[in-house]
C-alpha positions as CSV (number, residue, x, y, z in Angstrom):
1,X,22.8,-33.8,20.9
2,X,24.8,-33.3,17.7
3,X,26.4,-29.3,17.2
4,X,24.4,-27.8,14.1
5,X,26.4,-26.4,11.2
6,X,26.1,-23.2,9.9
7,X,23.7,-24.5,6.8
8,X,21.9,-26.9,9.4
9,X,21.5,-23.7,11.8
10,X,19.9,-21.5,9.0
11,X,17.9,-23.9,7.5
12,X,16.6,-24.6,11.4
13,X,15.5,-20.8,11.5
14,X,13.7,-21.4,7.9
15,X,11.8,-24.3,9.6
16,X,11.0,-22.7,12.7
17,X,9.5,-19.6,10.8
18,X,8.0,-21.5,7.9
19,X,6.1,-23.7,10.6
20,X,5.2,-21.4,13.5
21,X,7.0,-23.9,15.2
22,X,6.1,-21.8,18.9
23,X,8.2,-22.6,22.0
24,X,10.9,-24.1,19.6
25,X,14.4,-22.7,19.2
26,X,16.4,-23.0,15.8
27,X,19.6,-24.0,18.1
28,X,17.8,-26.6,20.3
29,X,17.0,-29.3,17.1
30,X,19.2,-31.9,17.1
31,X,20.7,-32.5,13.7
32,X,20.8,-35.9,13.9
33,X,16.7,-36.6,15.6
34,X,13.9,-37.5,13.6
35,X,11.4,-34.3,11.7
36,X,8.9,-36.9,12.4
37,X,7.0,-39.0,14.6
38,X,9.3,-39.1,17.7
39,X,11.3,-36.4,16.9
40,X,10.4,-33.1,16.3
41,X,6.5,-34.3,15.9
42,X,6.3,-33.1,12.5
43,X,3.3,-34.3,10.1
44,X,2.8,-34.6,6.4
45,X,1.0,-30.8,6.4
46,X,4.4,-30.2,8.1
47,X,6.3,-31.9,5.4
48,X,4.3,-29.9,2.3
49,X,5.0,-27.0,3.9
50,X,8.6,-27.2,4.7
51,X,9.1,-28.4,0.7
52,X,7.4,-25.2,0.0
53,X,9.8,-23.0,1.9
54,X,12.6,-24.7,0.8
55,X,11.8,-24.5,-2.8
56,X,11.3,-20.8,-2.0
57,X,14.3,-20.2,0.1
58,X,17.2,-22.7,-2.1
59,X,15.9,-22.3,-5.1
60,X,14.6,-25.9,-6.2
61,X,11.3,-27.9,-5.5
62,X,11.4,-31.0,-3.3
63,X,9.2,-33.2,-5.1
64,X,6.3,-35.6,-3.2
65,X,7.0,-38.4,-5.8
66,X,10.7,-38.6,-5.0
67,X,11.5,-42.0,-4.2
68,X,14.5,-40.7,-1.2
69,X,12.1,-38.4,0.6
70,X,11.9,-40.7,3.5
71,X,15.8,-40.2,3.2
72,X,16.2,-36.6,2.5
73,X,12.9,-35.8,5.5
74,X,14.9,-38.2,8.3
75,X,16.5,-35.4,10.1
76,X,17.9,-32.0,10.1
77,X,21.1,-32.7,9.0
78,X,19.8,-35.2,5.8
79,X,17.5,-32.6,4.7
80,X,20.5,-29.9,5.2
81,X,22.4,-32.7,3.2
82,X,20.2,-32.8,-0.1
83,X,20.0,-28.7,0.3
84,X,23.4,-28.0,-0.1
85,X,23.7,-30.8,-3.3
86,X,20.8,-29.1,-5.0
87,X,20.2,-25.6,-4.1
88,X,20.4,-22.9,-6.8
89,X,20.2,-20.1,-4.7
């Protein structure tokens, strides 16, 4: 497993919380795994609601009808990727 950054670590926490994610720890996600599917098992009510807290949290909205979401929603560290290019908060 891949160490988190500090952005990876906190936006961990915001995924964890946003999700109820029970019996998972912020610090135990690998960066580098998959949201979904194998990974961390997220699904698409996941997905809607994780663009949600995001938008809340960063300050921009994640849009369904982006062509890259498959990019952006790969991993952890992808998603902390695009946060840290966008965010306005």
């Amino acid at each position: 497993m891949s160490e988190q950054t500090a952005s990876e670590r906190a936006l961990a926490e915001l995924l964890v919380d946003s999700l109820n994610l029970e019996g998972v720890s912020p610090d135990a996600i690998d960066p580098e795994a998959a949201l979904f599917g194998t990974g961390l098992g997220l699904d698409s009510i996941d997905a809607l609601e994780l663009a949600l807290a995001v938008g809340k949290h960063y300050g921009f909205q994640l849009r369904s009808d982006n062509e890259e979401n498959r990019r952006v929603f790969a991993s952890l560290r992808s998603l902390s990727t695009h946060i840290e290019q966008h965010r306005t908060a």
